[in-house]
C-alpha positions in Angstrom: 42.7 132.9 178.1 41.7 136.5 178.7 39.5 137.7 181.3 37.6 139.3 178.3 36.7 136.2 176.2 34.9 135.0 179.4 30.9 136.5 180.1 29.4 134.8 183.2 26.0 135.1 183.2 22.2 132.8 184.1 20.1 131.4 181.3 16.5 131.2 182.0 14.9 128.3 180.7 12.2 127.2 183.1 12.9 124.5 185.3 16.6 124.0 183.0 18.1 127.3 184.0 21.0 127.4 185.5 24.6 129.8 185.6 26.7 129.7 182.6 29.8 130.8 181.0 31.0 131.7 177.5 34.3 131.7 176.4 34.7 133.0 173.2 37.5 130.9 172.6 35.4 127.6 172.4 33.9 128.0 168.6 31.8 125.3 167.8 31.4 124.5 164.0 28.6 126.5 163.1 27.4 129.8 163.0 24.4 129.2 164.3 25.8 127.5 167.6 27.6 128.6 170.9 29.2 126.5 173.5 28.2 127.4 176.9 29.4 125.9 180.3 26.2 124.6 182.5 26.9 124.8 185.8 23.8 122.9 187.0 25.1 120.1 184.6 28.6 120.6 185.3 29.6 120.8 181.7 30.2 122.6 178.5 26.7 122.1 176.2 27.0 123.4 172.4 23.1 125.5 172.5 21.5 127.3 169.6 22.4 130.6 169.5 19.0 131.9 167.9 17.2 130.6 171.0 19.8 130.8 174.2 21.0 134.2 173.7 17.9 136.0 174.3 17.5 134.0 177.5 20.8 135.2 178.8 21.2 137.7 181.6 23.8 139.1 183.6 25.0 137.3 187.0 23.9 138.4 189.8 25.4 138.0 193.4 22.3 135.9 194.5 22.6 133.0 191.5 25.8 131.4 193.1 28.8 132.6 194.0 31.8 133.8 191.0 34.9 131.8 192.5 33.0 128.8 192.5 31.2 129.3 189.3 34.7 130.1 187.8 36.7 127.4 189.1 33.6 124.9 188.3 34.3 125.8 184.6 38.0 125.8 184.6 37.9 121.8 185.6 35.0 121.7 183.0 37.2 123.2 180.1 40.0 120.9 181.0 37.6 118.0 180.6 36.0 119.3 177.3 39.6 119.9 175.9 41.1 116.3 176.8 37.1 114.7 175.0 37.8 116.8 171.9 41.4 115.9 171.6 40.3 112.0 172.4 37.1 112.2 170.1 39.7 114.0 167.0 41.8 110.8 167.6 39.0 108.3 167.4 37.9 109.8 164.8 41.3 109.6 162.3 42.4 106.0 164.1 39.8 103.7 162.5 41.1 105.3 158.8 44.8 104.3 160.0 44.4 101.2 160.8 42.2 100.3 158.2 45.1 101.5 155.9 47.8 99.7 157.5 46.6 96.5 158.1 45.3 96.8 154.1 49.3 97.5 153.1 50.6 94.4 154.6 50.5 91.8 152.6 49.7 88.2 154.0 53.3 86.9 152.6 55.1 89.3 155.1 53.3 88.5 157.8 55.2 87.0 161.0 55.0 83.3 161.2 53.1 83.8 164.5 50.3 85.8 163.2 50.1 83.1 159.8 47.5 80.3 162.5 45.4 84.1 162.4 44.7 84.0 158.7 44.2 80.3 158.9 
């Protein structure tokens, strides 16, 4: 992850605002979409890019301090990463299983698992 693909800055959105970072490296699925960490929230949010960005400012030194802004959104990322990996999985297990248990037929199964069909 290069320093470059991450922009700390504050979004201003009323009584919502709050630090954020961008890292480029977290596309969402749309064009019209960016993923930004809230640090009031403690998480990674996807926002609409035609209405966040021109909310966004620079950091400055009195919104909270880098380090722990930074090391906030590392343990954030890591989090994000493991739910989208999990959430992936989810997603293609119920399609598996559906197709396994359909290409066993009832003749082969165990003797055990025959009082189940029953």
């Amino acid at each position: 992850m290069s320093k470059s693909d991450i922009w700390c800055g504050f979004l201003h959105a009323g009584e919502h605002s709050s630090p954020v970072v961008r890292d480029t490296a977290l596309e969402t699925k749309s064009a019209k979409t960016i993923f930004l960490y809230n640090h009031v929230r403690g998480r990674i949010l996807e926002y609409s890019r035609e209405i966040v960005e021109p909310k966004l400012r620079e950091l400055t030194p009195g919104d909270v301090s880098l380090k722990e802004l930074q090391n906030a959104f590392k343990a954030a990322r890591k989090t994000f990463a493991a739910s989208k990996a999990a959430k992936q999985w989810e997603d293609a297990a119920p399609a598996a299983i559906a197709r396994e248990a359909a290409a066993v037929p009832e003749d082969d199964l165990p003797i055990e698992d025959l009082t189940k069909v029953f």
